[in-house]
Structure formats: C-alpha cells, structure tokens
N, C-alpha and C positions, 0 to 999 in steps of 0.2 A: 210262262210269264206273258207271253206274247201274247195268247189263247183270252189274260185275261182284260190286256190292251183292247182287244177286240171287242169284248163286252162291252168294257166301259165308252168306249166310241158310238158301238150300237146303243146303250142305255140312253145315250146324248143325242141322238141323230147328228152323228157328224161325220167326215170323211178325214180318212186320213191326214189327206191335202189341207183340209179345214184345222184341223187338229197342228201341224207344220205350222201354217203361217201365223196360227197364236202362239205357239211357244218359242217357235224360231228353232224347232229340233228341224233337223232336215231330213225330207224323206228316206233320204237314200240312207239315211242312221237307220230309220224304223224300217227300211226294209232290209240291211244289214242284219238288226235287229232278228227281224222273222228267220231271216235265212241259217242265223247261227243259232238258232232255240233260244231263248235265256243268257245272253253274253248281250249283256247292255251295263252302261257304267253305272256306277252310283248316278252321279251328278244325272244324267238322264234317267233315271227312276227317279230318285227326288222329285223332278221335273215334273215327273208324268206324273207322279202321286199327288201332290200337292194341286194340279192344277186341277183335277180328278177328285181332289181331299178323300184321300184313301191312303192308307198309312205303305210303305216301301212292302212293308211284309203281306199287307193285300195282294200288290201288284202280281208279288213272287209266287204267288197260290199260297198263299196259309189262309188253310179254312178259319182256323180260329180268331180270323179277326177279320170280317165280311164286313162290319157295318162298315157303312162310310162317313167321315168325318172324325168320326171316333177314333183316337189313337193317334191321332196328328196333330190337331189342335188340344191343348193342355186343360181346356175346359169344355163342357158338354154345349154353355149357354153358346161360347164363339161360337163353336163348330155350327150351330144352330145357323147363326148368323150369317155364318159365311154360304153356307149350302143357298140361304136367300140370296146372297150378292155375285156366288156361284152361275148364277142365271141370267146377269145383266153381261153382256159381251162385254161395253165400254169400261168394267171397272176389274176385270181378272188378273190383271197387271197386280192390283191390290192384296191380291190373295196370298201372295207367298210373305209380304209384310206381314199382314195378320197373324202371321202363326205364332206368335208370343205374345199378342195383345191381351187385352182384359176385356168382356163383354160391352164396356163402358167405353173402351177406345175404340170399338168397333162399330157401334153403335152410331157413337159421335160421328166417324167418319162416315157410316153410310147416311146419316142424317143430313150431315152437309154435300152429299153426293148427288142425295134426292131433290135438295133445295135447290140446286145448281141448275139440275136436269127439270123439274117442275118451270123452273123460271124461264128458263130454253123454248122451254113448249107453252111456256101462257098457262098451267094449268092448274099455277098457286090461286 
C-alpha cells in the first residue's frame, strides 16, 4: 500500500512534506505508515485516496481498479471534473465535498471559482 503512495506522489511531483501540509496527515503517520507495511487507518486512506481521487481499493493494490477517479466519484462526468480542479492547489479543500455532487454542482462551483480567481488576476 505504501509502495502505491509512492507512485502516486511521484506521478504528482510532490514530496512527502508537500503532500503532509495539504492534508494535515503528519509525517510521522506516513512514516509510521511505511515502517509498519500496510497498517494505516481507514480514515487516513480515505484521505489519501480521495485527495489522489483513487478509490481506498487502489491505494491497497487492487489491480482491478487502476484508473483514477473511477470508483470514488458516483459519476464518470464528476470525476472528469474533479481530475480538472484536482490541479489547482487553492481549491483541494473542495474535493472531498465533491464526492456526491452532480456534474452540474461541480461545474457551477468551479465556474464560480474561475470567476473569482479571473477577477483576482485582471483577466476577465
């Protein structure tokens, strides 16, 4: 499980420590974590998957279910959505909301996110 933490860090370019101060997991969990193989709690997998949007049973190696996004979110369009918003640092907070939304509530909300952030920047 740990083995597949590492991927998904490297697939991100991110470091550990980077990874920590978004979620607010603490290092010394994830390196508890490593030290003990595979003894991580629920509630920290949830964590880690959803911020990742890979379903708990990814995290744990089940080949059978690689893609990402797939399997967490309830719809294909979200998941689409979210892998977009997945990529702005300022809105990941968002993501674990999401996970029961309708395309149309996600939508809305990144729409009004952009407008915010356009307006910010002068570049409406």
């Amino acid at each position: 499980m740990y083995e597949r933490f590492l991927l998904l860090l490297e697939k991100n370019n991110m470091s550990v420590a980077e990874f920590s101060r978004k979620t607010g997991i603490n290092q010394s969990t994830l390196s508890n974590w490593k030290i003990r193989n595979n003894l991580i709690s629920i509630k920290f997998a949830r964590i880690i998957a959803s911020f990742f949007g890979v379903s708990v049973e990814y995290l744990m190696g089940d080949e059978d279910n690689l893609s990402e996004d797939e399997g967490y979110y309830y719809d294909k369009e979200t998941a689409k959505l979210i892998a977009d918003l997945r990529k702005r640092d300022d809105i990941v907070i968002l993501l674990n909301a999401a996970r029961n939304a309708t395309p149309n509530d996600v939508r809305v909300a990144y729409d009004i996110l952009k407008s915010i952030n356009e307006a910010k920047n002068g570049t409406r």
